[in-house]
C-alpha atoms as one frame of an Amber mdcrd trajectory, in Angstrom:
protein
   0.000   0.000   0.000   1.210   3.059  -1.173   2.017   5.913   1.700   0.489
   9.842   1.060   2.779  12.106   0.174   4.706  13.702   2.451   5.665  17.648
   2.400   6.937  19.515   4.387   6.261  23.505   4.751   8.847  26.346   6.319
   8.071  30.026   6.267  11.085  32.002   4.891  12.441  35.626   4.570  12.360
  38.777   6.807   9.929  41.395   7.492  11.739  43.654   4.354  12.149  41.454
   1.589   8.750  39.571   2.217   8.174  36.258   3.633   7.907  32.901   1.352
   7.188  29.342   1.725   9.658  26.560   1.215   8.904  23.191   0.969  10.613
  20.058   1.245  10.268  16.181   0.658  10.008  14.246   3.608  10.057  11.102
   1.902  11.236  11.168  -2.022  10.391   7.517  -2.752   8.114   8.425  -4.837
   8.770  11.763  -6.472   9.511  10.333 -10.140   6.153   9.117 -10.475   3.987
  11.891  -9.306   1.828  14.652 -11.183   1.907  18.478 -10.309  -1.564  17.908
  -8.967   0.021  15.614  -6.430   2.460  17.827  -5.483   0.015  20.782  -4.900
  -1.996  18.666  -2.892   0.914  17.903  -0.520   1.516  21.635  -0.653  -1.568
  21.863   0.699  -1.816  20.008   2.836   1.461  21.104   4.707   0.656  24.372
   4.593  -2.801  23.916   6.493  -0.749  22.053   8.501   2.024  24.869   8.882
  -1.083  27.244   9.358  -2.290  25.756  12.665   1.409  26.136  14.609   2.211
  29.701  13.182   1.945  32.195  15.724   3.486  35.614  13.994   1.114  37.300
  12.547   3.114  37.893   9.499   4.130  34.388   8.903  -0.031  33.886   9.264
  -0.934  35.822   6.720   2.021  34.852   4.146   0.285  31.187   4.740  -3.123
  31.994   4.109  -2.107  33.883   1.291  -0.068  30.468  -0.359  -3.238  28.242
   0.712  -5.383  30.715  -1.832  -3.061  30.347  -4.395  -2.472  26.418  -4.146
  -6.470  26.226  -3.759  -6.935  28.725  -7.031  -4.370  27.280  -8.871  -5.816
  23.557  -8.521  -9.577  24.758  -9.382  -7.640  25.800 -12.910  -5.715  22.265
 -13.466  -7.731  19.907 -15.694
């Protein structure tokens, strides 16, 4: 049986030059065989998982902000 994906989400950067999101492969068994809908899933799903431990209010809103443009960019993939 095949494990989920595993990502992993970090908020990045400094209060001047903008905060970003980096993510990482937990496990990378898998990552020749997977579609970009997969991997925006995962995205996903570690940033809602990022979202519920963030605690600066900048680093909040950066995440919320990358879970609307995951969300907006899967309701455009076919």
């Amino acid at each position: 049986m095949e494990s989920p994906l595993h990502i992993e989400a970090k908020t990045c950067g400094c209060k001047e030059k903008g905060i970003t999101i980096a993510y990482s492969f937990i496990d990378s068994y898998h990552s020749l065989c997977l579609d970009r809908k997969d991997i925006m899933l995962g995205q996903l799903d570690a940033c809602e998982r990022l979202l519920k431990y963030t605690t600066d209010e900048m680093d909040r809103s950066a995440v919320i902000k990358e879970i609307a443009e995951i969300k907006m960019t899967l309701d455009l993939l076919p």
